[in-house]
C-alpha positions in Angstrom: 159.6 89.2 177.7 159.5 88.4 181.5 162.7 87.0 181.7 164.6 90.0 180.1 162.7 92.4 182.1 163.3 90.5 185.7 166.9 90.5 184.9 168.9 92.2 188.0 170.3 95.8 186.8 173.8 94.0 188.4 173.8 92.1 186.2 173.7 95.1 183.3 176.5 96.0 185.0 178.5 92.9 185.0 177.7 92.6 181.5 178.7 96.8 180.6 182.0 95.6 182.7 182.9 92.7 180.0 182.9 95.1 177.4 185.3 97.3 179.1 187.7 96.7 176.5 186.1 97.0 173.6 184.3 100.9 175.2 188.0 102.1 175.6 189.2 101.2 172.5 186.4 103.3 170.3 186.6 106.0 173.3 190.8 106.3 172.3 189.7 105.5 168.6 187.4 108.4 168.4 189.6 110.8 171.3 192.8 110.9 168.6 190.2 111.9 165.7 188.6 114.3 166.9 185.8 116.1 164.9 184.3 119.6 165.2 180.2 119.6 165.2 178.6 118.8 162.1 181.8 117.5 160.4 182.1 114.1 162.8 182.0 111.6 159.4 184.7 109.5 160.7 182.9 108.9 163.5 180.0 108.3 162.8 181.6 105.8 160.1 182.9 104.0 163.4 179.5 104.3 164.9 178.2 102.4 161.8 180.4 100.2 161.2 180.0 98.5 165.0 176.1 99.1 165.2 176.8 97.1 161.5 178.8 94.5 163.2 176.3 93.7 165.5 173.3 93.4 163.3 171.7 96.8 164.5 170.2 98.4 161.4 170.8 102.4 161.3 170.6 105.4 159.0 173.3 107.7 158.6 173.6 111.0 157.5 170.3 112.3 160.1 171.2 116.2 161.4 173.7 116.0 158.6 176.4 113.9 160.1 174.5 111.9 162.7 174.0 107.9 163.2 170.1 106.6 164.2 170.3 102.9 165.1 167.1 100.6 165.5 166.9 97.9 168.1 163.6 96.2 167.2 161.4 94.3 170.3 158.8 91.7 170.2 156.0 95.0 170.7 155.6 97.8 168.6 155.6 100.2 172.2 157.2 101.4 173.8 160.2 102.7 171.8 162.8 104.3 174.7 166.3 106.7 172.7 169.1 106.8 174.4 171.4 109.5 173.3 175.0 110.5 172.9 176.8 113.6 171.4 180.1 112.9 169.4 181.7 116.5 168.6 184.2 117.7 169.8 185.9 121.3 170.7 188.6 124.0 169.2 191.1 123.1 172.2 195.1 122.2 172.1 195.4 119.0 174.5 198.0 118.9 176.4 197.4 115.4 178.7 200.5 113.7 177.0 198.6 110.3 177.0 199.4 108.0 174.0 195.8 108.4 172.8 196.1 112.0 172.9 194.4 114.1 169.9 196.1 113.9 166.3 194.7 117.1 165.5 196.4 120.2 166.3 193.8 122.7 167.8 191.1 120.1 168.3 190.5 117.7 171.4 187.3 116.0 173.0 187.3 118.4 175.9 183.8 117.8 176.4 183.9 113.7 177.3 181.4 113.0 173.5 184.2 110.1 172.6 183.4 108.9 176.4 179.4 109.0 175.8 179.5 107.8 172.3 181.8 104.6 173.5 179.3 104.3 176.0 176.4 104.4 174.0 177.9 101.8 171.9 178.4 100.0 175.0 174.7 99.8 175.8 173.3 98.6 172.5 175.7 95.8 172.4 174.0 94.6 175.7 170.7 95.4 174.6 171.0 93.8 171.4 171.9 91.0 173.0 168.9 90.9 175.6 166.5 91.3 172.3 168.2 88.5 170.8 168.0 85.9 173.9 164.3 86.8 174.6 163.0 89.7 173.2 162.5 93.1 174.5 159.0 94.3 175.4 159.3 97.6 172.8 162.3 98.8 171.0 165.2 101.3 171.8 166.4 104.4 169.5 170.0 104.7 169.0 170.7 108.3 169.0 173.9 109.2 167.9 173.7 113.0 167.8 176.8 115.6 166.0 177.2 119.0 167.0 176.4 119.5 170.7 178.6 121.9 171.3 177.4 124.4 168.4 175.5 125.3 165.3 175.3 125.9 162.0 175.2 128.6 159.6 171.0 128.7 160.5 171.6 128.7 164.4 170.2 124.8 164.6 172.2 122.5 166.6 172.3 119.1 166.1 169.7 118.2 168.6 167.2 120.7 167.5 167.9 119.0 163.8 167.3 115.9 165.1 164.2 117.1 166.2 162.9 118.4 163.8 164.0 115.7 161.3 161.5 113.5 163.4 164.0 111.7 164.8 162.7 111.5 167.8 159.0 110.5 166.3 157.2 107.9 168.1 159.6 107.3 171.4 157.6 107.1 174.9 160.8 108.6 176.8 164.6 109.3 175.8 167.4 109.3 178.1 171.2 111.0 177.7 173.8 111.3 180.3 176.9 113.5 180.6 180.3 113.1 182.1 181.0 114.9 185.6 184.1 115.6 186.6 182.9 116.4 190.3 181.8 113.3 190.7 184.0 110.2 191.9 183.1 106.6 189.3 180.3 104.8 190.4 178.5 108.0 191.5 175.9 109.7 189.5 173.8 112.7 189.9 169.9 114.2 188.5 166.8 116.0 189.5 163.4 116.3 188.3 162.7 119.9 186.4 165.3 122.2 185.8 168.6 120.9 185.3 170.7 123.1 183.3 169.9 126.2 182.3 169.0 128.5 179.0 171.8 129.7 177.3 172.1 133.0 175.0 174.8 134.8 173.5 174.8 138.5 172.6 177.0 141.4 170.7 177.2 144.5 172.3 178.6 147.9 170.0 179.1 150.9 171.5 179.1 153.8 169.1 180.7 157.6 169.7 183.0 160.4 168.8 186.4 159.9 167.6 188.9 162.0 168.3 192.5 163.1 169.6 193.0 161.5 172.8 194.5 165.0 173.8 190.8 166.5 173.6 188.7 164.0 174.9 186.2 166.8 175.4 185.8 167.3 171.4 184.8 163.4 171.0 182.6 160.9 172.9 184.5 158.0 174.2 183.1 154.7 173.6 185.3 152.8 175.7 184.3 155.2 178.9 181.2 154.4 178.1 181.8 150.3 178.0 183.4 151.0 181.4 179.9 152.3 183.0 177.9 149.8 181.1 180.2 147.4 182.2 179.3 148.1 185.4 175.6 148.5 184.9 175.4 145.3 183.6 176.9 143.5 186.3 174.1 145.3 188.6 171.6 143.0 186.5 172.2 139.9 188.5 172.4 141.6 192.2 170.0 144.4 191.9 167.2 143.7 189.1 166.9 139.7 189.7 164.8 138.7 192.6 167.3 137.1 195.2 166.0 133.4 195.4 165.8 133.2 191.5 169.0 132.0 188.9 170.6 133.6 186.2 173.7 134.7 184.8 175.2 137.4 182.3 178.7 137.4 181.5 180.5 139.7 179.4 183.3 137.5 177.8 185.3 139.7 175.1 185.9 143.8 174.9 187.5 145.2 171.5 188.4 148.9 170.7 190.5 151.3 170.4 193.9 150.9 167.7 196.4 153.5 169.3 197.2 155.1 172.7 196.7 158.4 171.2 193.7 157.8 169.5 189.7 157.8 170.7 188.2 155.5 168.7 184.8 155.3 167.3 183.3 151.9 168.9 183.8 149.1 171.1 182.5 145.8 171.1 181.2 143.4 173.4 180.1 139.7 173.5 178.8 137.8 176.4 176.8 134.9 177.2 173.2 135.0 179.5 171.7 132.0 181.5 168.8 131.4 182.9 166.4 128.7 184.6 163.1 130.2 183.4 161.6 131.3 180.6 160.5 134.6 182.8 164.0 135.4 184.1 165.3 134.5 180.3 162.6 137.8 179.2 163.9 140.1 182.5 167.8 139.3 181.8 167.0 140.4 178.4 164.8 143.4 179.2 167.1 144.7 181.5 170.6 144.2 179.3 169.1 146.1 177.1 167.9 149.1 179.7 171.9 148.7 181.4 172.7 149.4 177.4 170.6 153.0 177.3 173.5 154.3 179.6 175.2 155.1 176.7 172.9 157.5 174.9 172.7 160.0 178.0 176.3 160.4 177.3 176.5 161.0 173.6 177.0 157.6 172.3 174.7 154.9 170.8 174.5 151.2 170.6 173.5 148.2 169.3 172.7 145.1 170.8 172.4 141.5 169.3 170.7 138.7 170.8 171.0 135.4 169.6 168.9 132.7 171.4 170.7 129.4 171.9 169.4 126.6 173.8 166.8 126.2 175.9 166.5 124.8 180.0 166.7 121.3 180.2 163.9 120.3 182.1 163.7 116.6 182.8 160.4 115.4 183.3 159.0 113.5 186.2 158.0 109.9 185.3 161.6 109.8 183.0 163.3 111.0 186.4 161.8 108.7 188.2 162.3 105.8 186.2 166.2 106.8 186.0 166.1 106.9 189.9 164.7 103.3 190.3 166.7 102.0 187.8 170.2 104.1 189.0 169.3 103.0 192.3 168.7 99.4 191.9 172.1 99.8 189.4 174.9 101.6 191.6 172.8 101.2 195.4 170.9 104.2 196.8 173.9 105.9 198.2 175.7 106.5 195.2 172.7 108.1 193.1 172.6 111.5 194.4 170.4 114.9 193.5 172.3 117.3 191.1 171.9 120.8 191.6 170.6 123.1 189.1 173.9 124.2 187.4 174.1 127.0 184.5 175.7 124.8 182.2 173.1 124.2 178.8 172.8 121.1 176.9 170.7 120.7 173.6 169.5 118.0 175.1 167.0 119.9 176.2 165.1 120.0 173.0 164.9 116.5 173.0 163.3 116.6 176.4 161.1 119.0 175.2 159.7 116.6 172.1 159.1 113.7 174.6 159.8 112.9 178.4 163.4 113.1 178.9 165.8 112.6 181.9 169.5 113.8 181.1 172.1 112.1 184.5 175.5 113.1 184.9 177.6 110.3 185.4 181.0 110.8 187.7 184.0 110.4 185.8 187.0 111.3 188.6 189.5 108.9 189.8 189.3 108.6 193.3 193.2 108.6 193.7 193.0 111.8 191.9 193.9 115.0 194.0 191.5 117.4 192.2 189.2 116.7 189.3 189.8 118.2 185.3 187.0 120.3 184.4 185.2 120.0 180.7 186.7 122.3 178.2 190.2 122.6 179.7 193.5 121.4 177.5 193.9 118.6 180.7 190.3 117.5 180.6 190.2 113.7 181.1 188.4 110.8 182.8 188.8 107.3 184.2 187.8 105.1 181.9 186.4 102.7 184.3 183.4 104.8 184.0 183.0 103.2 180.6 180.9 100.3 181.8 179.0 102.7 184.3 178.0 104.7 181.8 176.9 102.0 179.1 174.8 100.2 182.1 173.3 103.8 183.0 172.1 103.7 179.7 171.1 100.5 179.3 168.9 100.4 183.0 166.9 103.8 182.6 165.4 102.1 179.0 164.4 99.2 180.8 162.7 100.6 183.7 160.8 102.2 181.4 159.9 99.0 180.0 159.1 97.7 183.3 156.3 100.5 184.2 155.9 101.6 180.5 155.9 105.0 181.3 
């Protein structure tokens, strides 16, 4: 037990860096095949059949189509997950690499083939530290599907892993994410609020048809959409104290069929992000009060909102152990304090179950002349960040072990 725990996180690394080859190929494997969320059975068959391969019992089919893999220690506690997403997104690539996407309309946009490789990655190393000596507690493989939406119930998968107990019994659990800001060998996190609260809502604007020679007979909805357009974009600047975070973006508009005609409605859909549950209530309250507009002019509306995921809010003693063990990983100059970004993970229900610390990992090529956002057709990463990863994974479950908590 002492002699895995004292071992130096380098030498994590140097291990994580022999399995370089091994990462890439099940990265490529899983980037040509990609799966949309809840529908990832071919790979989480790959997922098996190497956590198979290496002696790691798992169960399959957990929120659906995800993989939960058992590393048992010499002690019951503490039992540390480590998580990684594997869906992927309704995107074209366009990269031209020879391990682009077979699929037509589908691509890993997101990096999930990058963390599931990586995940990988880490339980081959820490399967092999329980075998040479035994690790003080176990670690919880969690290989979650459908991060990047939900099903026909509004669950995603890490709220059904959740509450398929999944997540019973762990002290801690610890995800990461790819950055594309961030040069390899550079990682980012912060205690609290990392990313924020994400909801979506539909917005339909009811009036008066008509000629669109006599607008004075009808009641245009789409005049209307334009003021409440405009009202709603006052949310942020005028109704939301200046030093707070939050975010309400109107992203489609539908209406109208013919130049001559006034139609009857127009629709809206937009997203709303916030960092606290308090702003999450005002953003709402005050959508709906920017909505009202409508009814002073003749119209009515309706307004749908659909709560997504929550802020993910990583908690102190997880943070901290990432830090130390980041830190003692990568050097204390390369493990730096992410901002608060409105980005949403469904991480963030994990974190709430148990103490959770989510890290972005960099992912950009330093010879690179600009970075390739997530969810863009040109999205990729350098792949030496394969290793990085799998050792980031690897270290934060053993610091835990170290302090227990």
């Amino acid at each position: 037990m002492t002699e895995v725990l004292s071992i130096p996180q380098g030498e994590l690394l140097e291990r994580t860096r022999k399995l370089h080859e091994s990462m890439r190929a099940w990265r490529r494997t899983i980037h040509r095949y990609p799966e949309l969320s809840f529908t990832e059975e071919r790979t989480a068959a790959l997922v098996r059949g190497v956590l198979g391969d290496l002696g790691i019992p798992c169960e399959a089919g957990v929120a659906k189509t995800g993989v939960v893999g058992h590393i048992v220690g010499n002690a019951r506690d503490p039992v540390i997950g480590l998580r990684a997403d594997m869906d992927a997104l309704p995107i074209t690539e366009i990269n031209g690499s020879d391990f682009d996407s077979t699929r037509p309309g589908l691509m890993h946009a997101c990096g999930h083939d990058a963390h599931t490789a990586m995940l990988l990655g880490a339980a081959t190393v820490l399967k092999e530290l329980a075998d040479e000596g035994g690790l003080p507690g176990g670690i919880r493989l969690l290989f979650q599907p459908s991060e990047e939406a939900w099903d026909e119930e509004g669950k995603s998968g890490g709220r059904r892993m959740v509450e398929e107990g999944a997540l019973e019994g762990l002290a801690a659990v610890f995800g990461l994410h790819v950055e594309p800001r961030l040069e390899v060998g550079r990682v980012s996190t912060r205690e609290g609020p990392l990313l924020a609260a994400v909801d979506s809502f539909e917005l339909v604007i009811r009036g008066v048809g008509g000629h669109a020679a006599e607008p004075h007979l009808a009641r245009d909805p789409i005049a209307m959409a334009g003021l409440v357009i405009n009202a709603v974009h006052q949310v942020i600047s005028r109704h939301l104290n200046p030093i707070e975070s939050g975010v309400i973006t109107i992203g489609t508009i539908h209406g109208g069929s013919a130049t001559n005609i006034i139609d009857t409605q127009v629709t809206m859909t937009g997203t709303i992000r916030s960092m606290t549950p308090e702003i999450r209530r005002l953003l709402h309250d005050e959508l709906r009060g920017a909505c009202r507009l409508v009814e002073a002019l003749g119209g009515n509306f309706e307004l749908t909102i659909e709560e997504g995921y929550p802020v993910t809010v990583n908690a102190p003693e997880a943070t901290q152990a990432a830090r130390q063990a980041l830190t003692d990983l990568l050097g204390e100059e390369r493990v730096h304090e992410a901002p608060p970004t409105m980005g949403s993970e469904d991480f963030s229900y994990m974190a709430q179950a148990v103490p959770g610390c989510f890290v972005l990992v960099g992912v950009r090529d330093p010879t690179w002349d600009r970075s390739y956002p997530v969810h863009t057709p040109t999205f990729r990463i350098d792949e030496e960040v394969l290793p990085v990863g799998a050792a980031t994974l690897a270290a934060t479950a053993l610091e835990w072990m170290r302090g227990d908590g």
